[in-house]
C-alpha positions as CSV (number, residue, x, y, z in Angstrom):
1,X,-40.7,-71.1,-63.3
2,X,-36.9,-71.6,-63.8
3,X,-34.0,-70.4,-61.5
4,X,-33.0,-68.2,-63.7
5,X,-36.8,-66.0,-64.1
6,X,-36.5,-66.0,-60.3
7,X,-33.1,-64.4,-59.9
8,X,-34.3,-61.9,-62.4
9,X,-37.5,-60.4,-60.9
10,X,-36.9,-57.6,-59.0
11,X,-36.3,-57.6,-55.6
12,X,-38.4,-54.8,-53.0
13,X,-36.7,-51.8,-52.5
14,X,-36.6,-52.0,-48.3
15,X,-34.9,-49.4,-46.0
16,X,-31.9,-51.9,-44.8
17,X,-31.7,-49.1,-41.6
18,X,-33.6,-48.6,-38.3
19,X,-34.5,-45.1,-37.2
20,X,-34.9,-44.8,-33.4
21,X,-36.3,-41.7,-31.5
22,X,-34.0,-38.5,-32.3
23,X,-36.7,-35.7,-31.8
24,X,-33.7,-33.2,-32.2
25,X,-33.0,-34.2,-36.0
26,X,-36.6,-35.5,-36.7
27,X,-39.0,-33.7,-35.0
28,X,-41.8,-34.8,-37.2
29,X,-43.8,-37.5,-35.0
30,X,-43.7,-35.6,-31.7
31,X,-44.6,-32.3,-33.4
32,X,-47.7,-34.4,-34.9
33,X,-48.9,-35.5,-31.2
34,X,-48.9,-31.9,-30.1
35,X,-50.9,-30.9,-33.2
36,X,-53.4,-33.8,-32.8
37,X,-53.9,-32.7,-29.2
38,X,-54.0,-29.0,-30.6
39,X,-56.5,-29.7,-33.0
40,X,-58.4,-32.1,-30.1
41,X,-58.4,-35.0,-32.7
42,X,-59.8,-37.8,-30.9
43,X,-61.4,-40.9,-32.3
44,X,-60.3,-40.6,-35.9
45,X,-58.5,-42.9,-38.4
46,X,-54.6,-41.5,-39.1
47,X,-52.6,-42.8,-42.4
48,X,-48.9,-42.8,-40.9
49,X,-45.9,-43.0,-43.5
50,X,-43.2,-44.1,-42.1
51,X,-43.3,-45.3,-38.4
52,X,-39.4,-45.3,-37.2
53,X,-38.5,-48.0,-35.4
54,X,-39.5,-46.2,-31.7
55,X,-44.0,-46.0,-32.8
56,X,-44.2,-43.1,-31.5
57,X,-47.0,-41.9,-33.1
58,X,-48.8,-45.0,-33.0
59,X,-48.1,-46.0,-29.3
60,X,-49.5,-42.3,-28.2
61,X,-52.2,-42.0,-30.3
62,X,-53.4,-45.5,-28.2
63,X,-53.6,-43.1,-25.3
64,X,-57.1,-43.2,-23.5
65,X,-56.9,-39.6,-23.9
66,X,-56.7,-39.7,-27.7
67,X,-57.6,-43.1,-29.0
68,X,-57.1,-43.0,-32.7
69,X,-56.1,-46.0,-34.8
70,X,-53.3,-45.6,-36.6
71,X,-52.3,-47.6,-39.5
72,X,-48.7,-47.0,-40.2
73,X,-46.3,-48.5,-42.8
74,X,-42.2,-48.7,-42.7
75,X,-40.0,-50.3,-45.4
76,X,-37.9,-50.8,-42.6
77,X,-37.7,-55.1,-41.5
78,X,-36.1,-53.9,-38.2
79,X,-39.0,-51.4,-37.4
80,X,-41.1,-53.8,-38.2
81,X,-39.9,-56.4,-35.7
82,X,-40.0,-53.8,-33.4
83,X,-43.3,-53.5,-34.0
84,X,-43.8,-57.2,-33.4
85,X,-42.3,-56.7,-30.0
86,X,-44.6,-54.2,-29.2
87,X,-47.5,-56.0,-29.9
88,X,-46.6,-58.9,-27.9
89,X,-45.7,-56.8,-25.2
90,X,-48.2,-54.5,-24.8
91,X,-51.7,-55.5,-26.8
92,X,-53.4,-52.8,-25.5
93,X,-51.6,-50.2,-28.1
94,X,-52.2,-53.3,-30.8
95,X,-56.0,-52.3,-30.8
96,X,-55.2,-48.9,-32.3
97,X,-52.2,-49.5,-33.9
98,X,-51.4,-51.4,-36.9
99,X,-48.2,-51.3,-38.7
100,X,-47.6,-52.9,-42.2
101,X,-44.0,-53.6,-43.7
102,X,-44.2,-52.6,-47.6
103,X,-43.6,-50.0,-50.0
104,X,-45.6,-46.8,-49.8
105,X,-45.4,-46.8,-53.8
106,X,-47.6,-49.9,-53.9
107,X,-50.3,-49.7,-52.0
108,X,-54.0,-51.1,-53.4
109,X,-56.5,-48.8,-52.6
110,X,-59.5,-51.2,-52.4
111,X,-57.4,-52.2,-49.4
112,X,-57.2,-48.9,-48.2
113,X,-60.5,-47.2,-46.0
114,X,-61.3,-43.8,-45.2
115,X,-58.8,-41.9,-43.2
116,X,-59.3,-38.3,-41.3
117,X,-55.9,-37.6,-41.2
118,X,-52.7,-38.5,-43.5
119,X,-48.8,-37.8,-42.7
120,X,-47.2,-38.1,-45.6
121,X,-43.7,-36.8,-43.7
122,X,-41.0,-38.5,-45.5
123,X,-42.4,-38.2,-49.1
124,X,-39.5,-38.6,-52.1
125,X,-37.2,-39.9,-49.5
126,X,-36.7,-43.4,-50.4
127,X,-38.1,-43.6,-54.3
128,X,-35.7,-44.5,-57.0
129,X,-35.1,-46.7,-59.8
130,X,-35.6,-49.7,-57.6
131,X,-39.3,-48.8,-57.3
132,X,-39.5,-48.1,-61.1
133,X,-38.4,-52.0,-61.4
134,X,-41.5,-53.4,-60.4
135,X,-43.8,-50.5,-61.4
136,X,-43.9,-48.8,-58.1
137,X,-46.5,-45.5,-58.4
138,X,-44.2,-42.3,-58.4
139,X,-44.8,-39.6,-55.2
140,X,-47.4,-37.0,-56.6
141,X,-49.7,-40.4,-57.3
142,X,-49.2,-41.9,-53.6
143,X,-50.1,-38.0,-52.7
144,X,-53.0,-38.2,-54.6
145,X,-54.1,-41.4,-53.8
146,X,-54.1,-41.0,-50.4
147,X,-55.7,-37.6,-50.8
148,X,-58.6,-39.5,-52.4
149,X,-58.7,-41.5,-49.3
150,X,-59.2,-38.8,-47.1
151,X,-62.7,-37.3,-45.5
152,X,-63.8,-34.2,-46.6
153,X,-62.7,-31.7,-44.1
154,X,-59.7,-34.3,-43.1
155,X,-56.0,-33.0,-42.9
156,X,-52.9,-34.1,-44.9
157,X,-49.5,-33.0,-43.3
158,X,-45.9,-32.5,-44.6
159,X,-42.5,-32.5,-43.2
160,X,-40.7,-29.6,-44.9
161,X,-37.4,-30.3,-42.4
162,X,-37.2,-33.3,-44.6
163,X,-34.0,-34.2,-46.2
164,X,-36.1,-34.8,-49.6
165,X,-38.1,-31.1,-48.9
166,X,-35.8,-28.9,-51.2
167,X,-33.1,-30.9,-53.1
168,X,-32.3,-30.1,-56.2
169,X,-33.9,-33.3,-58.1
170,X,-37.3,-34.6,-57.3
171,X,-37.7,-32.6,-54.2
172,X,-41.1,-33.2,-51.9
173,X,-41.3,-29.2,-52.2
174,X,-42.2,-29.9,-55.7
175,X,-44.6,-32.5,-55.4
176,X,-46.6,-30.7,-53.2
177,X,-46.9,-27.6,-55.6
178,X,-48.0,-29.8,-58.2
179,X,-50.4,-31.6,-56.2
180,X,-52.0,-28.6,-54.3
181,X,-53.1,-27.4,-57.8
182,X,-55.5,-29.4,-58.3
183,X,-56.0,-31.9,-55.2
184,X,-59.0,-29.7,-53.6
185,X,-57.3,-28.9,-50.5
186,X,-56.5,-25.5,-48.3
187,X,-53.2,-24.7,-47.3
188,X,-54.1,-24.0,-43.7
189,X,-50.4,-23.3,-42.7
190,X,-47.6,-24.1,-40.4
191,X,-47.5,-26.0,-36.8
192,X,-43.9,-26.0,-35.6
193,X,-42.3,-28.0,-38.0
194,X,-45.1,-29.4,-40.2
195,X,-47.3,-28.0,-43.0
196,X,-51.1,-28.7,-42.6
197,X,-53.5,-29.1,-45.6
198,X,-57.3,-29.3,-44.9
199,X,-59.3,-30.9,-48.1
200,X,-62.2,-29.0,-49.2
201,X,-63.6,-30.9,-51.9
């Protein structure tokens, strides 16, 4: 391969940020744990999109008083070597929490197993023409994807406070209209700030 083919492949589109713990602007993650210990989830596989740079979904779901794994990914480098840290700081947490630098729109699902709960939170917040580049999968077929992924009788959750929820151009609002159509799942409602799904089918 020549210098030249190199330079032009595309490049990943990454999140060149780190997002630390602001509960007050994002109250996404913590208003997850309280469902999860609502709901008494214990024990169950979770799908987490987009882990922030503080784990806090992953590092409480570790809890002895929950233990579910957790596989989370971030396009963030710097939330991932935060994860890193964590790991080699407290292994303990590493046993139900995994967390996987990448790009949502890529993901293989013969890599993927069987989850009983999905967070797709941050849905159309980072996809653009950079994703298009190296044929990322567009939102509605990550949400359907992962929807295929998920037990019967498993919940999928939103984040309507999202930034992406109800702009004007390719809004998460309309993704999730779309895909409730037809995805064989039950609106069940609101908890605090997240909308709850429950597949049927």
């Amino acid at each position: 391969m020549s210098t030249g083919e190199a330079e032009d492949r595309p490049k990943l589109h990454f999140w060149d940020a780190y997002w630390d713990h602001r509960p007050a602007e994002c109250p996404c993650d913590e208003d997850f744990i309280r469902w999860i210990d609502e709901m008494r989830i214990r024990d169950a596989a979770i799908y987490h999109f987009g882990t922030g740079g503080h784990h806090h979904v992953g590092i409480e779901c570790a809890m002895p008083e929950r233990r579910n794994a957790v596989l989370g990914i971030t396009a963030a480098p710097q939330e991932h070597a935060t994860y890193i840290e964590l790991a080699i700081e407290r292994p303990d947490v590493l046993r139900y929490y995994n967390c996987v630098f990448g790009d949502i729109y890529l993901l293989n699902r013969r890599l993927l197993p069987d989850f009983d709960v999905v967070t797709l939170f941050h849905l159309c917040e980072f996809r653009g023409p950079k994703n298009d580049a190296y044929g990322g999968s567009t939102d509605l077929e990550v949400t359907r994807l992962l929807t295929d992924k998920l037990r019967p009788g498993g919940h999928i959750l939103f984040f309507p406070g999202s930034f992406a929820w109800d702009r004007a151009n390719d809004s998460a609002k309309d993704v999730v209209a779309e895909w409730e159509i037809s995805a064989g799942v039950t609106r069940v409602g609101t908890f605090r700030s997240l909308l709850v799904y429950r597949k049927t089918a």
